[in-house]
C-alpha positions as CSV (number, residue, x, y, z in Angstrom):
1,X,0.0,0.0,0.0
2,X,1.1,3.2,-1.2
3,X,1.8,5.5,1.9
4,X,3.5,9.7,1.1
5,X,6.1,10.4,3.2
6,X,6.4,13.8,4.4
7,X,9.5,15.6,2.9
8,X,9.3,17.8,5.9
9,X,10.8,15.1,7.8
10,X,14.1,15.5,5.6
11,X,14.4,19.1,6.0
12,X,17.3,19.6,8.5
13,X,19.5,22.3,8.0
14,X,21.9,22.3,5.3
15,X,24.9,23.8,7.2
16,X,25.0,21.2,10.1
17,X,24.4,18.2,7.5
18,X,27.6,19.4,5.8
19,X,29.9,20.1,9.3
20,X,28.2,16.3,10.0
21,X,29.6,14.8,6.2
22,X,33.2,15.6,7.2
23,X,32.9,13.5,10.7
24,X,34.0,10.0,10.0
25,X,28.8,7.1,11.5
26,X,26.5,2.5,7.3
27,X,22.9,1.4,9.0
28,X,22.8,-1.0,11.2
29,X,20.7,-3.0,8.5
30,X,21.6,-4.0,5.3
31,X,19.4,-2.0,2.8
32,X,19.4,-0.4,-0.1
33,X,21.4,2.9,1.0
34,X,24.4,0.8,1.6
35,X,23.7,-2.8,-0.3
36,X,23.8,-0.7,-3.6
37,X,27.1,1.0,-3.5
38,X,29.8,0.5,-6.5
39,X,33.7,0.2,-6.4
40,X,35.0,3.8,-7.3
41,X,32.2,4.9,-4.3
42,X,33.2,2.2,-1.9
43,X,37.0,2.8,-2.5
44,X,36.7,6.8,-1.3
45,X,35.1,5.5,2.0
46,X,31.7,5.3,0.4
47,X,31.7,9.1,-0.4
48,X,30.9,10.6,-3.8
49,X,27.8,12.4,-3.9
50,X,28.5,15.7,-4.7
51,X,30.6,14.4,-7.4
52,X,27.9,11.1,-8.7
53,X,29.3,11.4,-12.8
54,X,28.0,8.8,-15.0
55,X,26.3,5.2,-13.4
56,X,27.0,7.0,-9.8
57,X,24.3,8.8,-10.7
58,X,21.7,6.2,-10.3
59,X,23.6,4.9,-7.0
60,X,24.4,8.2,-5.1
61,X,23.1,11.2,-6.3
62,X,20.6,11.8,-9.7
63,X,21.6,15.2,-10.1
64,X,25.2,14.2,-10.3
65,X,24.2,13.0,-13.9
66,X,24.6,16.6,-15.4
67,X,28.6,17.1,-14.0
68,X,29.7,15.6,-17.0
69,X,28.8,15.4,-21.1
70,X,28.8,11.9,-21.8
71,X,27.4,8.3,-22.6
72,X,28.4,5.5,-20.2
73,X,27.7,1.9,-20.2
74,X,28.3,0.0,-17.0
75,X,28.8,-3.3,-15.5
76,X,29.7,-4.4,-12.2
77,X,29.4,-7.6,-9.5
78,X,30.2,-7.2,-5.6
79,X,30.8,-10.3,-2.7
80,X,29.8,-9.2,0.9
81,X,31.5,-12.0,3.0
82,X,29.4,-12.6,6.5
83,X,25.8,-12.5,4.9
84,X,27.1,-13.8,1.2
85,X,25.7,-11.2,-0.3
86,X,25.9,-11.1,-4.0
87,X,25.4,-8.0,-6.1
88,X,25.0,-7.0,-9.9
89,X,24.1,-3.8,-12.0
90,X,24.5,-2.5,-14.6
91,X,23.2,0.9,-16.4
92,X,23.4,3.1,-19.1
93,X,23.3,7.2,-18.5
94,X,23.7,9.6,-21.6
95,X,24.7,13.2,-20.7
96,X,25.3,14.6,-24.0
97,X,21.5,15.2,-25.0
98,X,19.2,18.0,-24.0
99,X,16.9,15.4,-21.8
100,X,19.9,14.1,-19.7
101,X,19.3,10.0,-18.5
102,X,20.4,7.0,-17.0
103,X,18.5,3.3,-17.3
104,X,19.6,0.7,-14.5
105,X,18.8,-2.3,-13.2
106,X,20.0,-4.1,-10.2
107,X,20.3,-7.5,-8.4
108,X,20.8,-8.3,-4.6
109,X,21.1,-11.7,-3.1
110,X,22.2,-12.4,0.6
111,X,22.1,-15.5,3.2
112,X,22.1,-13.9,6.6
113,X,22.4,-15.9,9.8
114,X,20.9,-14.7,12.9
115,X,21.4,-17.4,16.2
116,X,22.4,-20.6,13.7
117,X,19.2,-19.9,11.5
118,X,19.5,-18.9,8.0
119,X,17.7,-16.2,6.1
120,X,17.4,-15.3,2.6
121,X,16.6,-11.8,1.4
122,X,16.3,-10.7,-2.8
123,X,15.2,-7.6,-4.7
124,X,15.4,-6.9,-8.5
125,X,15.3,-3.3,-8.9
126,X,15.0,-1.0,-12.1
127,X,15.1,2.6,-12.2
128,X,15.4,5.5,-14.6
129,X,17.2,8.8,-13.6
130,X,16.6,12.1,-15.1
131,X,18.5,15.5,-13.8
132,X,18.9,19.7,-15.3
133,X,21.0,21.8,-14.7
134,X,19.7,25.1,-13.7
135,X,22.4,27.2,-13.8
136,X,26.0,26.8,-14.3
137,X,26.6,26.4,-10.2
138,X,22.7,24.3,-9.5
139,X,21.7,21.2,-10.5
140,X,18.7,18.9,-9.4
141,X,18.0,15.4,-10.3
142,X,15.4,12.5,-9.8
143,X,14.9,8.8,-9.9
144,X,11.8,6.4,-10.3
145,X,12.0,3.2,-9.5
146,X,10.0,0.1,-9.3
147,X,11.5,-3.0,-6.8
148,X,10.4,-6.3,-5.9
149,X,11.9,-7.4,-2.3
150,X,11.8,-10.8,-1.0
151,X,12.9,-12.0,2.3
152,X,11.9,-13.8,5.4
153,X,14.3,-12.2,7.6
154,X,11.9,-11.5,11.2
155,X,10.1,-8.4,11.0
156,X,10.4,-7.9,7.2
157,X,8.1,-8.4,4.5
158,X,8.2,-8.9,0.7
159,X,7.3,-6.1,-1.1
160,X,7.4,-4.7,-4.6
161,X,6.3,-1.0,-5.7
162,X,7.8,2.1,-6.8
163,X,9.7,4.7,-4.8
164,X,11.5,7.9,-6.2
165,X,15.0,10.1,-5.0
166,X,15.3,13.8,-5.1
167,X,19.1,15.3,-5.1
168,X,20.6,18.6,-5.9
169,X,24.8,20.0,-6.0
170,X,25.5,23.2,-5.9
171,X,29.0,24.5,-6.8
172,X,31.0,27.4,-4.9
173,X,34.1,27.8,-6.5
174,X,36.1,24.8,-6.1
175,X,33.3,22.3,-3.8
176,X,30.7,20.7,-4.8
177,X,27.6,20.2,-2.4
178,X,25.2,17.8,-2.3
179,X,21.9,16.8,-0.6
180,X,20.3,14.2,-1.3
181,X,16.6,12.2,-0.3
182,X,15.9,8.8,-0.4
183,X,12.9,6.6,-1.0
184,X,11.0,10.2,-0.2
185,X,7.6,8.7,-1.8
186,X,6.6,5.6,-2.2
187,X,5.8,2.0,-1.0
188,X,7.0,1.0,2.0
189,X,10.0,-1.5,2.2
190,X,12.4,-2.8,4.8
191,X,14.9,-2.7,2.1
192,X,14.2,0.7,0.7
193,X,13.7,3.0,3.9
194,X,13.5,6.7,3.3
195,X,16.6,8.3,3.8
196,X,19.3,11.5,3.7
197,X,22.5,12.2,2.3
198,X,24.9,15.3,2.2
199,X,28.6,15.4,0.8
200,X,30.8,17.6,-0.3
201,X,34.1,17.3,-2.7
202,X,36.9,19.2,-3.9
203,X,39.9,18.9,-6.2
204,X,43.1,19.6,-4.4
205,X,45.5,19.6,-7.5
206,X,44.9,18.6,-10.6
207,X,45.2,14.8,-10.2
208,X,44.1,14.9,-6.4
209,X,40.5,15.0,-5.4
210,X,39.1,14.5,-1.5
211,X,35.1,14.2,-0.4
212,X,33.3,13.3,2.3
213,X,29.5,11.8,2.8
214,X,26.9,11.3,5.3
215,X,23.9,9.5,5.0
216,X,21.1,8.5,7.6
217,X,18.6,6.0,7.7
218,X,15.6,7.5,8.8
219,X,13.0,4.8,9.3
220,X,14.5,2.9,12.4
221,X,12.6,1.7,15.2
222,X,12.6,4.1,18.0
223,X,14.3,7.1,16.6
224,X,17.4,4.7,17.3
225,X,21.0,6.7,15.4
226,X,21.9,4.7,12.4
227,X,24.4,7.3,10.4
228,X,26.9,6.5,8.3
229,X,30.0,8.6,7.9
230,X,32.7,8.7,5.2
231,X,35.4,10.3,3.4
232,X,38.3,9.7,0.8
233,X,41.1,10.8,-1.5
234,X,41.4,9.6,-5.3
235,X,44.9,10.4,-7.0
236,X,44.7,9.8,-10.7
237,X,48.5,8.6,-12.1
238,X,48.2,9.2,-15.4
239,X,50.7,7.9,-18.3
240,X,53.7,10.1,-20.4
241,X,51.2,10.6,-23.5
242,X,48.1,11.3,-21.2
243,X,45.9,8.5,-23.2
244,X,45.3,6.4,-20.0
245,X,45.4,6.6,-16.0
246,X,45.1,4.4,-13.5
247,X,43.2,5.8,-10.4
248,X,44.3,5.1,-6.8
249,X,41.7,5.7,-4.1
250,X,41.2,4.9,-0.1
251,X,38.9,6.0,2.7
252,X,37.5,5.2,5.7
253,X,33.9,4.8,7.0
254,X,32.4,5.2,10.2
255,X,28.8,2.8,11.3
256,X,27.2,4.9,14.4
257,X,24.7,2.2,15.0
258,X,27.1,-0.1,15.1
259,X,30.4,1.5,16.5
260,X,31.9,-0.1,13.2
261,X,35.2,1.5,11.7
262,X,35.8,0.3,8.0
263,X,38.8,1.0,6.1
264,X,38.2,1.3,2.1
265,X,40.4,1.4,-0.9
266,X,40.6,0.5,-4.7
267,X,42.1,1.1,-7.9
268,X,41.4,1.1,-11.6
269,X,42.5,1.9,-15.1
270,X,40.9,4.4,-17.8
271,X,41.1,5.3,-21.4
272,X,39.1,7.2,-24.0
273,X,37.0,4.1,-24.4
274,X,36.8,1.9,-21.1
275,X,37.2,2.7,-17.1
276,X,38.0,-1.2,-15.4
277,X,37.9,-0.5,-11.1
278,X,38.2,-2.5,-8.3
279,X,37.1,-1.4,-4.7
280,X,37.3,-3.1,-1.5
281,X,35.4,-2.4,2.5
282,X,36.9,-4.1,5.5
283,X,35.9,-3.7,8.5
284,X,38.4,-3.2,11.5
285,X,36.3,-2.3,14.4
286,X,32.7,-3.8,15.3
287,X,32.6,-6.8,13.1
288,X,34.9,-8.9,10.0
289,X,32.8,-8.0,7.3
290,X,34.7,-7.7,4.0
291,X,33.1,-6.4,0.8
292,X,34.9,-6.9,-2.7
293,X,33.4,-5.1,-6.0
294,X,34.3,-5.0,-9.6
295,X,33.2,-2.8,-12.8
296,X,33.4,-2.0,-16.3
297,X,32.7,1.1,-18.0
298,X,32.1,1.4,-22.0
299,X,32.6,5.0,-22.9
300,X,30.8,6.7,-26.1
301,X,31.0,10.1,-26.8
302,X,32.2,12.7,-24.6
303,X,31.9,16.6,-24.8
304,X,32.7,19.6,-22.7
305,X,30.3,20.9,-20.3
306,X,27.9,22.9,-21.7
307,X,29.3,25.9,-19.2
308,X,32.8,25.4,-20.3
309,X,31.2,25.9,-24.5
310,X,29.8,29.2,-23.7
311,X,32.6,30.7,-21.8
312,X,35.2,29.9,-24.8
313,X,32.3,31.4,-27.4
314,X,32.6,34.4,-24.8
315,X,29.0,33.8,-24.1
C-alpha cells in the first residue's frame, strides 16, 4: 500500500548536514542505502555524492548525472563476506543530449544468519534517472524506481512498488555540495527506507580529489542513530602521453549504529573508451565483514560541459 512520506521530515538544516559529512557514522541494516554502493564509491570511503558522474548517478546522487557530457555503459558484481551477499548492476546514463538519463537495473542476493538460523533476502530493482542543470553552479536530479523485495528475515516483508529520489549539488568555487533524499515517496520496504545524504568534494590539485559523505537511515525503530560517515582521497596517475590513468583511491567509514570502523580502498584503469575498477570495504572495528566489487565502463561520446562551450564562445 502506497503511503507519502512527508519531505518535511528531511528538511534539516543544510549547514549542520555538511559540518556532519566531514565527521567520519552504514545502517545497522543492510538495505538499499548501503547494499547498492559500486567500487569507485566504496573505494573513497563510500563518499561521492557531490561528485555522482556517469552510473553514480543512479547509485548516489541523480543530479550528479549533469557534471559531465557523456554516454556511459556499466557493468559491475560485488561479494559481501558474512551475509554472502551477491550484487550486480548494470546501467546506461547519456549526458550529451538535452533530456539528460540514466536506465539501470540491479540485483541483490544475501544469506544472513541470525542465532544458527539462515535467512534469505532478494530484490530486483529498475530505475530511470533524469537530472537539469539550472544554472552553471545548480543542478537537481530525480529517480523512479520500481522493486520487488523478498525475504523472510523476522520483522520484514516482501514487497514490490515504486519509490523515487530527489538530489541537488551546488557549486561554490572549487566544492561541490550535495543533498540528497531517499525513498521520499513511495511504498513501504524494509529494504528501501526513506533516507538522507549530504557530501561535499573538492579537487586539491589537478590529479588529487578529497570528499566526504553522510547518510542516515531514517526509518529505524525508536528514533534509534543509524548514520553512516565517510570520506576519501582519489589520486589519478596518469601515463607520459596522457591517453590512459590508473586511479588510486582509499577511505575510511564510520557505522554509528554499530560503533563499526571500515577502512576502504581501490584502484582502476581508464582510457578514451573503457574505465576497469576494483574497490574493496573491510571492516576493523565492530565486526569482520569484507566487501569486494568490480566494474566495467564502456565510454561513447564525450563533450565539454555545456558551461565550459559558452565561456570559450565568450557567451
Amino acid at each position: 500500500m502506497v503511503s507519502c512520506r512527508l519531505v518535511s521530515t528531511v528538511l534539516v538544516p543544510c549547514a549542520a548536514l555538511i559540518l556532519s559529512s566531514v565527521v567520519p557514522s552504514a545502517n545497522a541494516d543492510a538495505n538499499s542505502l548501503n547494499d547498492n554502493l559500486g567500487p569507485r564509491e566504496i573505494s573513497v570511503g563510500e563518499s561521492s555524492r557531490a561528485d555522482a558522474r556517469g552510473g553514480k548517478a543512479a547509485t548516489l546522487n541523480p543530479a550528479g548525472l549533469v557534471l559531465s557530457r557523456a554516454l556511459v555503459f556499466e557493468g559491475s558484481f560485488g561479494h559481501r563476506t558474512g551475509d554472502g551477499a551477491n550484487a550486480v548492476g548494470v546501467s546506461a546514463c547519456d549526458s550529451t543530449n538535452a533530456a539528460p538519463g540514466c536506465f539501470y537495473y540491479r540485483y541483490f542476493k544475501a544469506a544472513p544468519e541470525i542465532d544458527t538460523m539462515s535467512f534469505s533476502r532478494r530484490s530486483h530493482e529498475v530505475g530511470y534517472v533524469v537530472a537539469k542543470r539550472l544554472s552553471p553552479n545548480i543542478s537537481l536530479g530525480a529517480t523512479t524506481r520500481y522493486f520487488d523485495y523478498n525475504t523472510d528475515m523476522t520483522g520484514e516483508e516482501t514487497t514490490s512498488g515504486f519509490s523515487f529520489d530527489m538530489g541537488a549539488i551546488v557549486t561554490l568555487q572549487s566544492f561541490n555540495i550535495a543533498l540528497v533524499g531517499y525513498n521520499l515517496w513511495g511504498d513501504d520496504s524494509a529494504q528501501y527506507p526513506m533516507g538522507l545524504g549530504t557530501g561535499i568534494s573538492t579537487r586539491l590539485m589537478s590529479s588529487l580529489s578529497m570528499s566526504a559523505d553522510a547518510v542516515w537511515n531514517l526509518d529505524t525503530p525508536d528514533g534509534e542513530s543509524s548514520g553512516r560517515y565517510g570520506g576519501g582521497l582519489e589520486y589519478f596517475v596518469q601515463t607520459a602521453n596522457r591517453a590512459n590513468g590508473y586511479p588510486l583511491r582509499g577511505g575510511v567509514v564510520y557505522d554509528s549504529a554499530l560503533k563499526g570502523t571500515y577502512v576502504t580502498g581501490g584502484l582502476g584503469f581508464a582510457s578514451v573508451k573503457m574505465g576497469l575498477d576494483v574497490g574493496l570495504r573491510k571492516q576493523v572495528k565492530g565486526g569482520d565483514e569484507l566487501m569486494v566489487l568490480a566494474s566495467l565502463r564502456i565510454f561513447g561520446p564525450r563533450m565539454a560541459p555545456k558551461a565550459k562551450r559558452r565561456r570559450l564562445r565568450g557567451f
